[in-house]
C-alpha positions in Angstrom: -9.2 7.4 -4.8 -12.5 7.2 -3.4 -14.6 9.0 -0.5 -17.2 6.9 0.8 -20.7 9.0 0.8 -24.0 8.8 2.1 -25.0 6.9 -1.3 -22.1 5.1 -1.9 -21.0 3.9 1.8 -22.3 0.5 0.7 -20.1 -0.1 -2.6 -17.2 -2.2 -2.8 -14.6 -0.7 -3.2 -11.9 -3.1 -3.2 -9.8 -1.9 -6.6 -9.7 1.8 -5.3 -6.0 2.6 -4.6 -7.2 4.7 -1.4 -10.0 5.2 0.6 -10.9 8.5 2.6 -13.6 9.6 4.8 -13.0 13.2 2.8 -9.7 14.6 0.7 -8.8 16.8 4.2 -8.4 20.5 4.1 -6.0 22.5 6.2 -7.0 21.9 10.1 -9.7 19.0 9.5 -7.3 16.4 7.5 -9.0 13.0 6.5 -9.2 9.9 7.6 -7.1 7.0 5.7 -9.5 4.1 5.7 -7.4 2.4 3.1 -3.8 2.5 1.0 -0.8 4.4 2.0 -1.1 6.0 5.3 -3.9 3.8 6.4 -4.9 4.6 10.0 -3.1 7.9 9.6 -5.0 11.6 9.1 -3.6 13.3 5.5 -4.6 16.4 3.3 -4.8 15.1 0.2 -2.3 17.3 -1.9 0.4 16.3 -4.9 2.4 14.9 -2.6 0.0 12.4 -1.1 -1.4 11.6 -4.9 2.3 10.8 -5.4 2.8 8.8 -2.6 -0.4 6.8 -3.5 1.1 6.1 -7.3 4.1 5.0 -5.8 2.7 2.5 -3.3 0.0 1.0 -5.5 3.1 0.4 -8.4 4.9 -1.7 -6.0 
């Protein structure tokens, strides 16, 4: 799981099983760029870490 930063928003990062603008706190979630969810706003909690296991298994 990555989040892109102001000196790392130039990486590849291809192999990273999901990609968000930030991990998302109550009332500002973030931003899937990539994986599970992609397009969609999340908090990243246990149950999202979960649901990113499951679809990068598959």
């Amino acid at each position: 799981m990555v989040t892109p930063g102001l000196y790392t928003s130039d990486q590849d990062f291809s192999e990273a099983q999901a990609v968000l603008n930030h991990l998302g706190d109550e009332g500002n979630p973030g931003l899937v760029l990539r994986g599970p969810r992609e397009g969609e706003r999340v908090m990243v909690d246990l149950v999202y870490l979960e649901e990113v296991r499951r679809w990068w298994s598959t």
